[in-house]
C-alpha positions as CSV (number, residue, x, y, z in Angstrom):
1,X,-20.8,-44.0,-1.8
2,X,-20.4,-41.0,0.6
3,X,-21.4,-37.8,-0.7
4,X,-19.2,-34.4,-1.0
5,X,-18.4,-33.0,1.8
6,X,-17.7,-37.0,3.2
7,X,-14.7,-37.1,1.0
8,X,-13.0,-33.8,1.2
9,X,-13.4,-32.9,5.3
10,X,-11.7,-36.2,6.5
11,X,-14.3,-37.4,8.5
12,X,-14.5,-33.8,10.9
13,X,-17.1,-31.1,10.1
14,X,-15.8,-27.5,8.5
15,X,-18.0,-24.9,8.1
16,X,-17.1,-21.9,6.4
17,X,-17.9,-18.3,7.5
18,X,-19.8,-16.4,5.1
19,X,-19.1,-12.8,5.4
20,X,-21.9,-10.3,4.3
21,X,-21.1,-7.8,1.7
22,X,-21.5,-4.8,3.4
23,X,-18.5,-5.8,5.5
24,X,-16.4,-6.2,2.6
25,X,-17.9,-2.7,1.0
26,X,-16.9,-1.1,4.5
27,X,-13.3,-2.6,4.5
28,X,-12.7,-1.2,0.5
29,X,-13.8,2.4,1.9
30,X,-12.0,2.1,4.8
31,X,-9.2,0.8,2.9
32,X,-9.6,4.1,0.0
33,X,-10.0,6.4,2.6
34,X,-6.6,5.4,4.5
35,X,-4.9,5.5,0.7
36,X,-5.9,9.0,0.8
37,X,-4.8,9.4,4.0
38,X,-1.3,8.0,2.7
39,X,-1.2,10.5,-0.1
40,X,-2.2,13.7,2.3
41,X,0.8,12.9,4.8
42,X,3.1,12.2,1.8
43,X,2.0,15.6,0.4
44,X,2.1,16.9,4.2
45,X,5.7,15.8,5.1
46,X,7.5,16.2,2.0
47,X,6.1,19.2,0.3
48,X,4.7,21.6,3.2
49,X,6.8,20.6,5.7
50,X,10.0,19.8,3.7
51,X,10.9,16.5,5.1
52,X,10.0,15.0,8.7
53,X,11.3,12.0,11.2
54,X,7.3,11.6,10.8
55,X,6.9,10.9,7.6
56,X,8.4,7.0,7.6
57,X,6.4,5.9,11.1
58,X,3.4,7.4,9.4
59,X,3.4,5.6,6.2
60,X,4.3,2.5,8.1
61,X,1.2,3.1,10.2
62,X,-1.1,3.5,7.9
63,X,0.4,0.3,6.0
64,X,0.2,-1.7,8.8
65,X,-3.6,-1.1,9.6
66,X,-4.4,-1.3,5.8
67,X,-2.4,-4.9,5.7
68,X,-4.7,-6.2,9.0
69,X,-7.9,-5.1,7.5
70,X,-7.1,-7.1,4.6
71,X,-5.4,-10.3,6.5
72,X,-8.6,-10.5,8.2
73,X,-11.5,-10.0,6.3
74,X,-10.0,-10.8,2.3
75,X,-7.9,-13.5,4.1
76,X,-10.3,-14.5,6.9
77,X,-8.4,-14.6,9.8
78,X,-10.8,-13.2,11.9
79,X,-12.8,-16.0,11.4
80,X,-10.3,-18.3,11.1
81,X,-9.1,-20.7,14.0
82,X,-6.9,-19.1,16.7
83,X,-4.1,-21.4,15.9
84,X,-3.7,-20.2,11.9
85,X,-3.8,-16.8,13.8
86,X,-0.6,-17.5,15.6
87,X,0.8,-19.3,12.8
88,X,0.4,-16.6,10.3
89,X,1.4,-14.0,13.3
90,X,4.2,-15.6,13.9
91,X,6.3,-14.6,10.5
92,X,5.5,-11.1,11.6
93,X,6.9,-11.4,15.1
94,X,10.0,-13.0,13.0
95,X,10.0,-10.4,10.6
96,X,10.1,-7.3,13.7
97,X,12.8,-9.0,15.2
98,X,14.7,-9.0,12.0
99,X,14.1,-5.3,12.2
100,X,15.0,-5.1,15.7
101,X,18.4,-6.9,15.2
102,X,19.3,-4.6,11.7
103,X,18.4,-1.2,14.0
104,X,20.4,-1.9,17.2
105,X,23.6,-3.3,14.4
106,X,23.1,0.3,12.5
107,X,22.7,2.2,15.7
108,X,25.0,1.7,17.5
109,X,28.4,1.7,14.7
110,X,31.0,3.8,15.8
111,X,30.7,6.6,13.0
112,X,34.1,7.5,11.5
113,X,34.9,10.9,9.9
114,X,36.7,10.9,6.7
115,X,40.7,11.8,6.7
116,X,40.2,13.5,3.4
């Protein structure tokens, strides 16, 4: 009878990356502190400065590096193989071009004026 790890690896060896807890305490600052960062430029953009082309690019910023830093340590994809990498990156790349395609359809409509 084979023991444990025989019967659910399939033969190969997997080991699994253990990830101290300091890490994880510096991603959940790192992740409040660009929440608060979120907040100030929402305050900043819509309240001081009364709207600004900034503000979206921003937020999307910040959103952006907040989704990594949990995709690769909560998720483990920095220590996961390259190739789940590329096929987990790969919605994203599908997803920008989606973006890229609705932005040069809006951008380029011939605006009409109302007759009224």
């Amino acid at each position: 009878m084979g023991s444990h790890s025989d019967k659910h690896s399939g033969g190969g060896h997997h080991s699994h990356h253990i990830i101290p807890q300091e890490i994880y305490t510096r991603v959940m600052w790192a992740l409040i502190v660009l929440t608060a960062f979120t907040v100030g430029f929402h305050y900043l953009f819509h309240v001081v400065m009364h709207g600004s082309v900034l503000a979206a690019p921003v937020a999307f910023l910040i959103a952006a590096i907040k989704a990594a830093l949990v995709l690769m340590f909560f998720m483990g994809l920095k220590y996961d193989k390259p190739e789940n990498r590329w096929i987990f990156s790969t919605g994203f790349i599908f997803l920008a071009l989606l973006f890229v395609i609705c932005m040069l359809d809006i951008f380029t409509r011939i605006s009409e004026t109302s007759t009224l």
